[in-house]
N, C-alpha and C positions, 0 to 999 in steps of 0.2 A: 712222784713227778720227775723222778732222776731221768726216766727213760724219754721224757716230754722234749723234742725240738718245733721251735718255732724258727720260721723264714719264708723268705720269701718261694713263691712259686717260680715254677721255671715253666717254658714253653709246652714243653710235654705235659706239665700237671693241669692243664686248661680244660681237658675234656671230661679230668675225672672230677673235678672241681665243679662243673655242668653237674655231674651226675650227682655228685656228693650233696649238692641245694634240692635237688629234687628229693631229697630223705633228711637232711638237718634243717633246712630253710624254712620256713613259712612266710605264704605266700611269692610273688614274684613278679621281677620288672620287665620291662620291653628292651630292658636290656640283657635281661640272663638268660643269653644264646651264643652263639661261636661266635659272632661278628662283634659282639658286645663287648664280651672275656677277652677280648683279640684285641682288640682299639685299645679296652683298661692297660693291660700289659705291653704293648709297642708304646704307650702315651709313660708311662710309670712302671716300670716292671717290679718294683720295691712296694707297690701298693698291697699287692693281694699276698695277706699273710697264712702261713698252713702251720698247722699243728700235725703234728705226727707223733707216733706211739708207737714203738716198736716198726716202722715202716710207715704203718698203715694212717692213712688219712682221716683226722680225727675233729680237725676244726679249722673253721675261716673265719677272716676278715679283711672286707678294704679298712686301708687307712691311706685314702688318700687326701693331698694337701694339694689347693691349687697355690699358693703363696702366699693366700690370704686367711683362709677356713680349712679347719680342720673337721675332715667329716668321716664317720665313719658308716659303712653299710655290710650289710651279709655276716654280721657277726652267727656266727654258726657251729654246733655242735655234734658230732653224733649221739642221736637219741641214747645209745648203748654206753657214751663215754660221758653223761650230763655229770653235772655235781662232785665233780671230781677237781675243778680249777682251772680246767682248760680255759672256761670263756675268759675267766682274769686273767690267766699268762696271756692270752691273744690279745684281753685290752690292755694290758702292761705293756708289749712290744710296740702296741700302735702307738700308745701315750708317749713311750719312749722316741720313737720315730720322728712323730711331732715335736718334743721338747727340741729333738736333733736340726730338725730344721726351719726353727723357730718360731713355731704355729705357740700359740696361747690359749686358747681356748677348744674343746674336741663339741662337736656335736653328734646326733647318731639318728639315723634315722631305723623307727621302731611301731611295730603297726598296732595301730589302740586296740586292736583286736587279742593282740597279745599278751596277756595278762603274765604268762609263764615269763616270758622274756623280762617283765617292767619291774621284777623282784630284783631279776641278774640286776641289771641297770642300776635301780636304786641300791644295789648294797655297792655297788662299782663307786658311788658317788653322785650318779648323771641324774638328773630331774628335768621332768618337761619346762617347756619354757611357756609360761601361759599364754606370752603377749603377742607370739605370732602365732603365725598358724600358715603351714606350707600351700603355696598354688603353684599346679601344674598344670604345664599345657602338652599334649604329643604334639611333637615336631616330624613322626610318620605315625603309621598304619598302627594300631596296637593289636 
């Protein structure tokens, strides 16, 4: 893992970062598009964390904080670099991020579909929360 950096994205990593959820991601939001990725980053630029491996773009996460919740989304892997530690250094930097600007609790959103992912999670420490249960409404066109 000596070769492993994590930080933040820059302007230019936006498009491959698009690309990179269409092959680590599963599933996807009405927000994972240019205009989405675009807002995230002008609103936050410290949210969207990348993992790199010798250059090459190997893993993501948002962590971002509105002041109050700490939430995390698009934690992501490439398929070819899984089980190796990446997703934990991506959720260590977010954790760390959070502790930084005094979030206390992380949340994550994680799709019940996902069985693969709900192992990562549980050995990370996260468990569902039973007593809620998310509602969403589109506010455009999905």
């Amino acid at each position: 893992m000596d070769d492993l950096h994590i930080g933040p994205a820059s302007a230019a990593d936006l498009g491959a970062v698009l690309d990179f959820w269409k092959t680590a991601a599963k599933g996807a939001s009405v927000s994972d598009d240019r205009a989405g990725i675009e807002r995230l980053y002008s609103r936050d630029p410290q949210a969207l964390l990348l993992a790199r491996r010798g250059g090459e773009l190997v893993g993501t996460v948002v962590a971002g904080f509105d002041g109050w919740r700490c939430h995390l989304y698009r934690l992501a892997v490439h398929p070819a670099h899984r089980r190796r530690g990446i997703g934990s250094a991506l959720l260590a930097a977010a954790e760390a991020r959070f502790v930084e600007q005094g979030g206390r609790r992380a949340d994550a959103m994680v799709l019940d579909a996902n069985e693969e992912a709900h192992g990562a999670w549980d050995a990370a420490g996260y468990r569902p929360q039973e007593i809620w249960t998310r509602w969403v409404k589109p506010l455009v066109g999905e």
